[in-house]
Structures are given as C-alpha cells and as structure tokens.
VEXLUMVEX-136777 format. One line per field, with one value per residue (C-alpha): residue number from 1; residue in one letter; x, y, z. Coordinates in nm, 3 decimals. Layout:
residues N
seq = [NUM; ...];
type = [A; ...];
u = [X; ...];
v = [Y; ...];
w = [Z; ...];
***
This chain:
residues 188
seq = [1; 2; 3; 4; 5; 6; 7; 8; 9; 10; 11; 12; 13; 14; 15; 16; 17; 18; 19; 20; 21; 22; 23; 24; 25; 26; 27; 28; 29; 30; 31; 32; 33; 34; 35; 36; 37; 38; 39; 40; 41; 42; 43; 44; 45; 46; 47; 48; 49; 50; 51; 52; 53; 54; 55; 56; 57; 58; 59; 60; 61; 62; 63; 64; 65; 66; 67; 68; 69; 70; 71; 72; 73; 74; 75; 76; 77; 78; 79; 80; 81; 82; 83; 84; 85; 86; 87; 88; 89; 90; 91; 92; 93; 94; 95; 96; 97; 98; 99; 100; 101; 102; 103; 104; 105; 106; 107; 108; 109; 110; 111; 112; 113; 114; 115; 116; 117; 118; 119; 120; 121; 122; 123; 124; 125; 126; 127; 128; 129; 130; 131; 132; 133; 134; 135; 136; 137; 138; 139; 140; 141; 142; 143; 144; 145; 146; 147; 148; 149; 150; 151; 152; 153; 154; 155; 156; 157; 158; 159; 160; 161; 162; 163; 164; 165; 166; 167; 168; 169; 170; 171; 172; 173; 174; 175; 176; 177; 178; 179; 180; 181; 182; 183; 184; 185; 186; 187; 188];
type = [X; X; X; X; X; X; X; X; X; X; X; X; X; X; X; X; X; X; X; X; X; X; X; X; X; X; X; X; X; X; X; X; X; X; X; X; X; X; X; X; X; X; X; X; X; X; X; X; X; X; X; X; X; X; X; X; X; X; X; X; X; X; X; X; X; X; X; X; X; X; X; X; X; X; X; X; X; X; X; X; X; X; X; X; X; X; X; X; X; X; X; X; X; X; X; X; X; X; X; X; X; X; X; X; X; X; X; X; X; X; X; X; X; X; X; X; X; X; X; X; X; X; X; X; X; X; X; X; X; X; X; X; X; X; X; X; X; X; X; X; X; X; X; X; X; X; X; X; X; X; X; X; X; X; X; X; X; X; X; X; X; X; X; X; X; X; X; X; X; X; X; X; X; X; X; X; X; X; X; X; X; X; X; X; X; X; X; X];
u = [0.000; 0.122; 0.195; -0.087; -0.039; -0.003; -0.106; 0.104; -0.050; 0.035; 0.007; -0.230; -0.407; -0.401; -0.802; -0.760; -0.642; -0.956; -1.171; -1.515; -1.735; -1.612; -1.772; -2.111; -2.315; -2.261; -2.348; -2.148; -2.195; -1.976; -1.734; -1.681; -1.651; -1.418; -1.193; -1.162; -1.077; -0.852; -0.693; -0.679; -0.503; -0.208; -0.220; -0.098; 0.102; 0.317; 0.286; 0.645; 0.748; 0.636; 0.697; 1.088; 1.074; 0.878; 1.121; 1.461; 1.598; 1.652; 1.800; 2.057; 2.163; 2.409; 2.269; 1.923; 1.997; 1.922; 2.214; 2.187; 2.225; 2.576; 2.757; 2.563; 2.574; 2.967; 2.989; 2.870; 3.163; 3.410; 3.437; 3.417; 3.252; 3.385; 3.085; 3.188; 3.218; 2.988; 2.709; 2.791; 3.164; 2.987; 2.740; 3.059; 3.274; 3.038; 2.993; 3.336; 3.390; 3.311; 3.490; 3.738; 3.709; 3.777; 4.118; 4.192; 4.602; 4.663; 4.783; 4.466; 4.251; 4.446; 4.362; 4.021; 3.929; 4.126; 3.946; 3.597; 3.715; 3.843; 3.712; 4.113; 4.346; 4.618; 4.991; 5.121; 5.482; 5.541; 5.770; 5.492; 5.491; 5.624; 5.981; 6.190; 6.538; 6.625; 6.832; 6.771; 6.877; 6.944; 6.877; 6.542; 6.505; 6.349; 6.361; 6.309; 6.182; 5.822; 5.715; 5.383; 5.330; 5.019; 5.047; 4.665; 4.666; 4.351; 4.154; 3.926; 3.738; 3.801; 3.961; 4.039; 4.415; 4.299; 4.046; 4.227; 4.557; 4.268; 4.132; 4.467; 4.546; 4.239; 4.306; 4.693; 4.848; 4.898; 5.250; 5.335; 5.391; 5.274; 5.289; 4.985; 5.056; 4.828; 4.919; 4.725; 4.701; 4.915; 5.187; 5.423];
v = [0.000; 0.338; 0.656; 0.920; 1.190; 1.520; 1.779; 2.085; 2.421; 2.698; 3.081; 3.089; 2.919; 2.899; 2.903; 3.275; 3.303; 3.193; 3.441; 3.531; 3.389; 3.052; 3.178; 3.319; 3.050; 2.929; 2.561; 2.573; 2.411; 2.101; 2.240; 2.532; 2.249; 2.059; 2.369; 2.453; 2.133; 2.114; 2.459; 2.307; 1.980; 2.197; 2.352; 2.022; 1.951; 2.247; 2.332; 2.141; 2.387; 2.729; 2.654; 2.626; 2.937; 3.091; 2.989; 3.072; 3.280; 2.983; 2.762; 3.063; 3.080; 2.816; 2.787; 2.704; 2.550; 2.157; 1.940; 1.834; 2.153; 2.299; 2.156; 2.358; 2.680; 2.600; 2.608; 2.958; 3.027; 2.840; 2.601; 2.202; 2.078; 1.718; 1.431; 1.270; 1.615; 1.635; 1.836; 2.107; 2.149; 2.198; 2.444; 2.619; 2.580; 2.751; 3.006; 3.135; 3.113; 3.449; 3.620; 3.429; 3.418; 3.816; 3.728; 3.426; 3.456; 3.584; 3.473; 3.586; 3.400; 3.087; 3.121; 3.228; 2.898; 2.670; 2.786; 2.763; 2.395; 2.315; 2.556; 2.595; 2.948; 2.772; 2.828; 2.959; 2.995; 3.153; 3.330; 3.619; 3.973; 4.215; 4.340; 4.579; 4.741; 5.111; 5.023; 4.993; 4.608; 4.533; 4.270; 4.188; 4.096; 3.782; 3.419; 3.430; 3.093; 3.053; 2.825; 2.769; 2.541; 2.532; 2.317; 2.266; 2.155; 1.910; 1.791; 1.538; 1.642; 1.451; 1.666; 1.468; 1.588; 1.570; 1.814; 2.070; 2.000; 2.115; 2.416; 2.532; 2.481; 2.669; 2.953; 2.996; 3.191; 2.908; 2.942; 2.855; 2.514; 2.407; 2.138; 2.071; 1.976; 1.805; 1.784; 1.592; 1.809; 1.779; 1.687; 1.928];
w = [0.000; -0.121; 0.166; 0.163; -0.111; 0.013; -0.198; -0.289; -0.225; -0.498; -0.399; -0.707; -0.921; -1.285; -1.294; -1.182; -1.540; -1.682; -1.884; -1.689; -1.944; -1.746; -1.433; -1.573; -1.475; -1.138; -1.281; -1.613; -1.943; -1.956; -2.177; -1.924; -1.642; -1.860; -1.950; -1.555; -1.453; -1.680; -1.591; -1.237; -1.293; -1.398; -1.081; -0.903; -1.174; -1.183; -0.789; -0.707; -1.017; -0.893; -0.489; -0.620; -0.813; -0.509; -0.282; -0.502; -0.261; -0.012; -0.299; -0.349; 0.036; 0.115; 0.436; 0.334; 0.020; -0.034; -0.016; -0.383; -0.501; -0.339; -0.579; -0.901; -0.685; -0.606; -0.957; -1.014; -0.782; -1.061; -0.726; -0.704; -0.389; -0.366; -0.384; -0.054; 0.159; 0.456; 0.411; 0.691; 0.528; 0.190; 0.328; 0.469; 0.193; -0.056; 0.186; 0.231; -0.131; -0.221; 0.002; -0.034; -0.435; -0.448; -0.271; -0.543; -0.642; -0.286; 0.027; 0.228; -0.080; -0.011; 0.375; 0.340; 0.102; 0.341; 0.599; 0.445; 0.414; 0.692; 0.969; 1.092; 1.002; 0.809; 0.846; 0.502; 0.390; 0.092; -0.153; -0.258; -0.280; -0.455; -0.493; -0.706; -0.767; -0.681; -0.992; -1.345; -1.422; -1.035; -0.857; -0.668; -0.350; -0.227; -0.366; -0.777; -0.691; -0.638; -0.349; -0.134; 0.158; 0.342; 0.661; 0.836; 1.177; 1.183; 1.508; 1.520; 1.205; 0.873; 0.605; 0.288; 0.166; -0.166; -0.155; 0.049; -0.237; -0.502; -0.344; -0.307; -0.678; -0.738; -0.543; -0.566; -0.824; -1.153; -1.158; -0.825; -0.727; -0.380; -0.077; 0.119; 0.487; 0.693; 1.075; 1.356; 1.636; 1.911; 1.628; 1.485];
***
C-alpha cells in the first residue's frame, strides 16, 4: 500500500487566469466544467514547479539551500565541492567562497578557502609579494623561486588531503607550485 499523497498548495491558481465567461453561470456548461478542470489539474502539476521558483531565494543561500544543489551553486563560484564532503563542510565551503574568491592569487585568498574547508586558520609559507630594484637592471630581492606550503593543523574532524591540495590549486596563483601539509594536532 502506497503513503498518503499530500497535496502541494500553490500561492495561485491557474483558474484565476480563466476568462469570466467561465464563471457566468454558477453551474457551467460542460465544456466550461471541462476547460476549468482542466486549468486546475495543472495547478498540481506544476505546484512542485512554482513553490521552487517561489522559494529561489533559499535555494541561493548556502545555508538554506538543499544538499543536492551545493555543488551547481559552487559552480557559479568556478568552485568544485567534492561528492563525498559532509554536508555542513559543503554548506561552509560555498559560503566562504566568495569572500574568499575576491582574494583568489593571494595569500589571504588561499587562507580564506582553506578555511571555508576546513574551519582551521592555516599556516602559510610563501615566496609572494612584490619586490623591485632602486636600480635599473638590479637585482630583486626575495627568492626568484616561487614556493607555497600550506600546513593545516587538523583535530578530530576529517579533512580529505585531496580536496584541500585542489582548493589550493584553485586559489593559488597558476605558476606557483605548492605542498599541502596536513598535521594531527598535538603533532608538529
């Protein structure tokens, strides 16, 4: 035996649409019964359609936004939520991202989208920044090499190496190679 079929409410009805003539008579001609009930079959039929379109503003908060559908609005974001993240670090992950997305190719980015991750400030060493000669042709200070290492210091939550090496590749500058360090707490 099939579960009891709720019905979907819409905020309005299609019928509304109809042209008066339909409601002239208060017992209708069959063909004006026919038309309306016709009219109003759509209404359940297209009620899961319009409640989503009523409700878009909760599908576009992260917080509020079903489960299935962080990964599409990580994508807006140019972002990859992985399939086998935990909901909560999703919800988290997307949220930080824009904040974190008008930092991308900067130290602070790289922190702000580990963080979003991971919920822990990482420790970043780097070879950034800018530098220049008082010299024409002189040399620059600082390392010509580039470098990045971001070491995260992890607690009992589980943060998957792979997807914290990835988010940094995505929000490092493309040139720079980097190391991804993940540390058990109470190690160092």
């Amino acid at each position: 035996m099939r579960g009891a079929v709720t019905e979907l409410r819409v905020s309005r009805s299609l019928t509304e649409g109809l042209p008066v003539a339909f409601f002239s008579d208060p017992s209708g001609t069959d063909a004006d019964q026919f038309a309306y009930n016709l009219v109003a079959a759509f209404d359940q039929v297209l009620a899961p359609v319009l409640a989503s379109v009523d409700s878009i503003d909760a599908y576009l908060d992260p917080e509020t936004a079903p489960a299935d559908f962080l990964p599409w609005l990580a994508g807006w974001l140019g972002l990859a939520v992985g399939e086998r993240w935990p909901t909560h670090r999703a919800r988290s992950f997307v949220q930080g991202a824009a904040e974190a997305f008008l930092w991308r190719g900067t130290r602070r980015g790289v922190a702000l989208a580990v963080r979003a991750y991971t919920g822990v400030e990482p420790d970043i060493d780097e070879t950034g920044g800018v530098g220049f000669s008082l010299r024409p042709g002189g040399p620059v200070p600082g390392d010509g090499t580039p470098f990045l290492r971001v070491r995260v210091v992890v607690g009992d939550a589980e943060v998957d190496e792979a997807s914290v090496d990835r988010i940094v590749a995505d929000a490092k500058p493309a040139h720079v190679p980097h190391r991804v360090e993940l540390v058990q707490r109470g190690w160092r």
